[in-house]
Steps between C-alpha positions, in 0.01 A plus 500: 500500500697295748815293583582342140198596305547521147367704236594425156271640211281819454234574721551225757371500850663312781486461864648243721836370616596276174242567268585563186324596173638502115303618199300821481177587701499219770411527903631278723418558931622230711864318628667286207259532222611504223363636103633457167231644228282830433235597682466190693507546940552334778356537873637291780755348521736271369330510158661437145293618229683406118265615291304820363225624668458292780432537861528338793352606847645274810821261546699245332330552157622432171395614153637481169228549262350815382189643571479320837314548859577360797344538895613280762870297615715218290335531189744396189315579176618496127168609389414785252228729570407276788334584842634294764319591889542284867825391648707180353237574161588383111458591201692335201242579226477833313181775543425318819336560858672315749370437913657262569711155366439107500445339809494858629165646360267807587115600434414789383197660693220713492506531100259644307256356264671510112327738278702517144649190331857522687356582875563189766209321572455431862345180696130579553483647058614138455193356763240749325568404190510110526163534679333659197673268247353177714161682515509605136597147427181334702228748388675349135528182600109458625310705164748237295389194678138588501533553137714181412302275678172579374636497161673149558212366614309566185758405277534148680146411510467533131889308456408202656232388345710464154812375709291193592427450173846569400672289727311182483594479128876629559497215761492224299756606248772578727434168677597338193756720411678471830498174491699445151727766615592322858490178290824654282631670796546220694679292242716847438588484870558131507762513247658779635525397849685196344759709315583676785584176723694406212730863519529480895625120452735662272591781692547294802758286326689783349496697832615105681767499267649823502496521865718155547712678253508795713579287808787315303684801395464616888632191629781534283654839578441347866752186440758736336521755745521170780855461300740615806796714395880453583552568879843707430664668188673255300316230504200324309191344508319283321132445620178362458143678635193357550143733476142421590277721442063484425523085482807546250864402520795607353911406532741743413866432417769806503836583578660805665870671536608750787812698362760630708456878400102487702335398143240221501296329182272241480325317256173255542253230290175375615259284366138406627441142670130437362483580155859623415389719258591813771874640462651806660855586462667783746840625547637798692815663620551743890800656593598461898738732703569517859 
């Protein structure tokens, strides 16, 4: 019932200008909504409900799972068997309640005290019942302590007379022992210690060394690409770079060729200044068009 509603499937209501329902058993009252399932509904308007057995009740709501519930405006839910209540509300999680969504949350109010297992438990249930678990725990706490401490006391009276006893002796032995032990430690450590400054002498050579190689090699890919290149096709170059680099220095020596068809190629040797014992060799070849 009205302009462009649409009916498609057995025992379909619908009523509203552009409504439309397809599948069996569905009822859909309001402008634009819009059903594809069974038995699912729709009240409001414009509501799409994809999905079996799902209902929505007010505007701009969209389902597509089964078994779902929703009350309020702009809900979007995916949720199965879900219960989604309260405008702009959530739900993304099967067998769910929903009131509200993140940033966007709801209390639920005057609620019940739980009875079975399952039942929601409301604010003041949670109060009672950590009162009586602190008051449990004192009356505890207090018959313990009574008892432990009059037992301790007992039991230490009758200990320290043989501790004295005990310790005096155990005294002198461990004096003596403690010192052999240090004794042999300390030699231990002594020799270690001077291993060690051995190995970082070593390791500060090796690291020295490897870094001035390092340096060389840099200084050398620096002083061959110093070499200039020919200024125009046709021509060549020969050229020698000089590169500094980390308190190193290098020279370079290369020559170059610009063809007349845009090609280019170069070639390059470098050696180190210091130690010479650095050498980097480089060549390349570019194309240039206009």
């Amino acid at each position: 019932m009205g302009d462009g509603a649409i009916a498609d499937g057995n025992n379909n209501t619908v009523v509203g200008s552009g409504a439309s329902a397809t599948g069996e058993s569905n009822t859909v009252v309001g402008k634009g909504n819009q059903v594809e399932g069974n038995r699912s509904g729709a009240f409001g308007d414009p509501n799409v409900i994809q999905a079996n057995d799902s209902y929505a009740v007010g505007n701009d709501n969209t389902i597509t799972g089964d078994r779902t519930f929703v009350v309020g405006n702009n809900v979007n839910t995916s949720a199965k068997n879900a219960v989604v209540l309260g405008n702009d509300s959530a739900s993304d999680r099967d067998n769910t309640v929903s009131v509200g969504a993140s940033g966007q949350e709801r209390q639920i109010i005057h609620v019940a005290a739980g009875v079975q297992d399952t039942d929601a438990v409301n604010l003041k249930q949670m109060k009672d019942a950590d009162a009586k678990v602190l008051s449990d725990a004192k009356t505890y706490a207090d018959v313990g302590d009574q008892a432990t401490l009059s037992s301790a006391k007992g039991y230490t009276d009758s200990r320290e007379t043989v501790m004295r006893q005990e310790y005096k002796t155990a005294d002198a032995k461990v004096l003596s022992d403690a010192k052999a032990y240090t004794d042999t430690k300390v030699t231990d450590l002594e020799n270690s210690f001077r291993d060690v400054s051995n190995r970082v002498d070593q390791t500060n050579q090796t690291v020295r060394k490897n870094r001035d190689i390092a340096a060389q090699g840099i200084a050398g890919i620096s002083a061959m690409t110093n070499i200039p290149m020919p200024a125009e096709a046709g021509a060549s170059t020969i050229g020698v770079g000089m590169g500094y680099y980390d308190s190193q220095s290098a020279i370079a020596v290369g020559a170059s060729h610009y063809f007349d068809n845009g090609v280019a190629i170069k070639g390059a040797f470098s050696t180190g200044f210091n130690n010479g014992n650095t050498t980097a060799v480089g060549a390349g070849v570019s194309y240039s068009w206009k």
